[in-house]
N, C-alpha and C positions, 0 to 999 in steps of 0.2 A: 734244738730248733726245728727238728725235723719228724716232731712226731704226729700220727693218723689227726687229723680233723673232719668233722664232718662236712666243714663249710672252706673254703679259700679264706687265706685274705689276699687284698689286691694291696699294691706299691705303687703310689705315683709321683713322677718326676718332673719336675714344673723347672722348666729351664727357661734362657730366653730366646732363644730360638724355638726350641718343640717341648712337646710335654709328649711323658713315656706313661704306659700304664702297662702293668701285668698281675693276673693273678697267680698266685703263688700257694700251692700245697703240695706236701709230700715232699718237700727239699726238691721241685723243679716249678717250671713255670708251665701251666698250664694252656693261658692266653694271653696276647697281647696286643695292642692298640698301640696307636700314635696320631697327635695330630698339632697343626701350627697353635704356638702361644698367641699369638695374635688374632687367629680365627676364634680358640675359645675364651679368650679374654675379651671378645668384644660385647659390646652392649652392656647394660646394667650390671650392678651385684649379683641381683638374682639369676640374671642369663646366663654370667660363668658360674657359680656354682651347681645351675641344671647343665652346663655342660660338662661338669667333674664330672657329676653323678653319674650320668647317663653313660660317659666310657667308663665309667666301674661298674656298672650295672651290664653294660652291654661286654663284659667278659667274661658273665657268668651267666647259663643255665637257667631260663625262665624261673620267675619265682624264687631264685634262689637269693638269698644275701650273704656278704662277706661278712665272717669274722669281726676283722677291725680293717680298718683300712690307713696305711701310711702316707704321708708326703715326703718328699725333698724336696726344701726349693731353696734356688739359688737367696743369697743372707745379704743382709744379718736377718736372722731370724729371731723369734722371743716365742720360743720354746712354751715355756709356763702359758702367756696368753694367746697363744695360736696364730698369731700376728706375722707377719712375714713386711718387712719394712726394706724393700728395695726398690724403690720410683728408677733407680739408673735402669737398672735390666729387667726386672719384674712387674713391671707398673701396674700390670692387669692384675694378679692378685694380692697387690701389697695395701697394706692401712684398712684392714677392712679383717674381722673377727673369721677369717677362711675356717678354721679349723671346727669353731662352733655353728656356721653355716650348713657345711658338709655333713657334721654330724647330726647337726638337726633333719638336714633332708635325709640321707639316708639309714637315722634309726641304729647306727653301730659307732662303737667307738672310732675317734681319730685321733692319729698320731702326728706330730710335726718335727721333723729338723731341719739344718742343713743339708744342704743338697751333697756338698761332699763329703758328711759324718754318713748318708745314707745310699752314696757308694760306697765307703769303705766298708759297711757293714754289709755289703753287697758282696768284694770282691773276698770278704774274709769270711762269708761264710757258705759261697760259690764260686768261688774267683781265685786271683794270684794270690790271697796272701789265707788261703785256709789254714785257718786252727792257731796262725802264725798271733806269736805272746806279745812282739812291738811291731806296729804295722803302720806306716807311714802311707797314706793316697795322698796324691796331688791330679786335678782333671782342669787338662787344658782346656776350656771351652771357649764360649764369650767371651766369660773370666774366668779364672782360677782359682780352684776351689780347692783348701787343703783340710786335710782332717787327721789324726794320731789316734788310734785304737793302743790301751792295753789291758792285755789279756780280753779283747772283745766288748770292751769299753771305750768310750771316746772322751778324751781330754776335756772337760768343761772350765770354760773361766767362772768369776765369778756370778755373771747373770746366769749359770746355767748353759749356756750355748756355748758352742767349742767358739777359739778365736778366729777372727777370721785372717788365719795365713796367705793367704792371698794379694794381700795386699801390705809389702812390704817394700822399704824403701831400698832399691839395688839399681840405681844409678843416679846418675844427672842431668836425667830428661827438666825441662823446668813445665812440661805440660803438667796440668793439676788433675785428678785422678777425680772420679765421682766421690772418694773415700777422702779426699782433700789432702792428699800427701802429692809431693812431686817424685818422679826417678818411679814411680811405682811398679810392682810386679806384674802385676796384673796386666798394665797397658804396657809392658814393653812383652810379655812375654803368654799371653791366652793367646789362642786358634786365630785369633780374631788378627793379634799381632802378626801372628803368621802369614797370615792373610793379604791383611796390607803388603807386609814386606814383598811379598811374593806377585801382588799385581804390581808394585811399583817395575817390576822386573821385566813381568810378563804380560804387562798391559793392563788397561782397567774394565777392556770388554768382557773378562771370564770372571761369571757369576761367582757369590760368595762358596756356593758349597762344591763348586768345579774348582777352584781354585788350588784346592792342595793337591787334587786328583791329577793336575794339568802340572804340578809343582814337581808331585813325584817323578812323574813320565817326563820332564824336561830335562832332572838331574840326573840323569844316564849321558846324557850329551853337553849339558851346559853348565861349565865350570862357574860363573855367574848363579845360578839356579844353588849348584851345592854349598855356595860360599854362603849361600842366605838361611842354607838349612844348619850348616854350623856355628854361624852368627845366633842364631834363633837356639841352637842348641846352648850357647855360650849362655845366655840370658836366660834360661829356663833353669841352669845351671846354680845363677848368683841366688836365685830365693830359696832353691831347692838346698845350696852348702847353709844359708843359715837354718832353715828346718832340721836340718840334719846335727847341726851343733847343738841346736835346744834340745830337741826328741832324741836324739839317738834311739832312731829305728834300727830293729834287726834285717825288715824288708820292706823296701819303699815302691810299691806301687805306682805304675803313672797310666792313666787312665782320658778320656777324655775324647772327642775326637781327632785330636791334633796327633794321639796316641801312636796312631798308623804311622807316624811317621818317623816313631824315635828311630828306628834304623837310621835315617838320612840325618840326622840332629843328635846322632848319640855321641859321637867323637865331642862336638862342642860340648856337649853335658859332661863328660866326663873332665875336659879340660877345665870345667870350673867346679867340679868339685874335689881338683887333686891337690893334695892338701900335704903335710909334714908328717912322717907316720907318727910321732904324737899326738896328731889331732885328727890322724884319719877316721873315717865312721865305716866300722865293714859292713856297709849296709847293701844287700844283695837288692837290685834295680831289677824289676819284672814289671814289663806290659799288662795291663789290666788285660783278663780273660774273659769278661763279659761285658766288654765293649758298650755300645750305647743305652744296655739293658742293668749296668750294675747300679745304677741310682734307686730305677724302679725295685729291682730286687730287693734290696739292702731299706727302701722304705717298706717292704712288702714283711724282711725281718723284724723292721722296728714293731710294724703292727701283730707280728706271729709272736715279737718277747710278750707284746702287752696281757695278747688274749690266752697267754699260755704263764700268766704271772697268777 
C-alpha cells in the first residue's frame, strides 16, 4: 500500500458533523483540511460537489491532480452505485449520484464506503490495529460506526456493503432510532449520547464540542460526573460484547471522538464485556492512533488499493 507515486491520492471523510480531507502518499499524509458538513453541504447539488472538489484540489500543488480519490461517509451506504442514503445524519450528500458527480468534475477515479470500513482501513494500515489478521473498529461519533477487517478486508453482507453494527438492539429504551429499532446502540451509546448524559449533569449551557472536554476535567472531582462515564462505559459495552460474539476479533479498536475518553468509561466497558471463560473473546482493546484523521486515511487507502489494482 505504500509504494512511490507520482501523484497523491487524497481520503475524504464526510461525517455529520465535519468532513476530513487528506492527501496521502508514500505511507504518510502530506496535507490536510477540514471543514463544517453543514457549511459544504449547503446550496444546490452542484455547490457541494464544487465544494469536495475544491478541498481536494486545494491539498495538492497547483496543477497537480490525484490519483484516485476516496470517501467515507457515515451509511448505509451503496457501495456499487455511489449513493450514500442517510437523510438522519448525512442529508447534504445523501440520494443524489456523489460518487459519479465527483468523478465527473474532477477527471479521476472515485471510491465510496462506509465511513467506518474506511477507518478501519485507516487504523490498519497506519493506526492501532497494523498488519493485525481480525481487526474489529467501532467509532463513537454522532453515531456509531462499526466495521470487521480480515486479513485487510472488510466483511461485506450481501448488498456488498459491510453491516451496519451500529445499530443494534441492547436495551429497553422504547425511543425509536432513525434505523427504526427501539433499545438501540447507537442512541444509547455514540459521542453524541455522551453528551447528553453529560449536560444533563453539567448543565445545558456547555456547547456540544466543550462538553466532553468540561466532562473529563469534572471527573477528577465529581463522583456524579464518573458515575456517568462508567454508565456510558457499561452501554458501549452491550453492543461492543455482541460484536465480539459474531466476529471474534483478535484486536478491537475504538476510535472516534468520544475515544479520548475510554480511560474514564473503560471500567464500565470492561464490566459488560466479562463474560464465562468459555465464551470470553481475548480480544486485545486499543484506542485508535489516528484520531480524527483515520477515516480520511483509510478512504485515502481505499483509493491507493484501486489506483495500484
Amino acid at each position: 500500500m505504500n509504494g512511490r507515486h507520482t501523484a497523491p491520492v487524497v481520503g475524504l471523510d464526510l461525517g455529520g458533523t465535519g468532513i476530513r480531507a487528506v492527501a496521502w502518499q508514500d505511507g504518510r499524509i502530506t496535507a490536510s483540511a477540514e471543514a463544517l458538513s453543514t457549511e459544504l453541504g449547503a446550496g444546490p447539488v452542484h455547490n457541494r460537489i464544487e465544494g469536495l472538489a475544491r478541498l481536494v484540489t486545494g491539498l495538492l500543488p497547483p496543477g497537480t491532480v490525484p490519483a484516485a480519490v476516496g470517501v467515507g461517509a457515515s451509511g448505509p451506504v451503496d457501495n456499487a452505485a455511489g449513493i450514500i442514503h442517510n437523510q438522519d445524519t448525512l442529508p447534504w450528500f445523501s440520494d443524489f449520484p456523489l460518487v459519479d458527480a465527483l468523478r465527473k468534475r474532477l477527471g479521476v477515479p472515485v471510491l465510496i464506503d462506509n465511513d467506518a470500513v474506511s477507518a478501519a482501513l485507516g487504523e490498519h494500515a497506519a493506526g492501532a490495529g497494523r498488519s493485525c489478521d481480525r481487526m474489529l473498529m467501532i467509532t463513537l461519533g454522532t453515531g456509531i460506526g462499526a466495521a470487521m477487517l480480515v486479513d485487510g478486508r472488510p466483511v461485506r453482507g450481501l448488498d456488498g456493503a459491510h453491516p451496519e453494527g451500529g445499530h443494534l438492539p441492547v436495551g429497553s429504551d422504547p425511543t425509536v432510532c432513525y434505523c427504526g429499532l427501539t433499545g438501540c446502540w447507537e442512541q444509547a451509546a455514540s459521542r453524541s449520547a455522551l453528551q447528553r448524559m453529560l449536560r444533563a449533569r453539567l448543565g445545558e449551557d456547555h456547547p456540544a464540542r466543550e462538553t466532553l472536554r468540561h466532562g473529563s476535567e469534572a471527573a477528577s472531582g465529581d463522583p456524579g460526573v464518573r458515575r456517568i462515564f462508567t454508565e456510558y462505559g457499561a452501554l458501549v459495552g452491550r453492543g461492543l460484547a455482541a460484536l465480539h460474539a459474531v466476529y471474534q476479533p483478535r484486536v478491537t479498536v475504538i476510535g472516534g471522538s468520544a475515544a479520548s475518553c475510554l480511560p474514564l468509561f473503560a471500567d464500565g466497558l470492561n464490566q459488560s464485556l466479562t463474560r464465562s471463560a468459555a465464551y470470553t473473546v481475548p480480544t486485545e482493546i486499543r484506542p485508535a492512533e489516528l484520531a480524527d484523521s483515520a477515516g480520511a486515511v483509510g478512504a485515502a487507502v481505499l483509493a491507493l488499493d484501486h489506483s495500484t489494482a
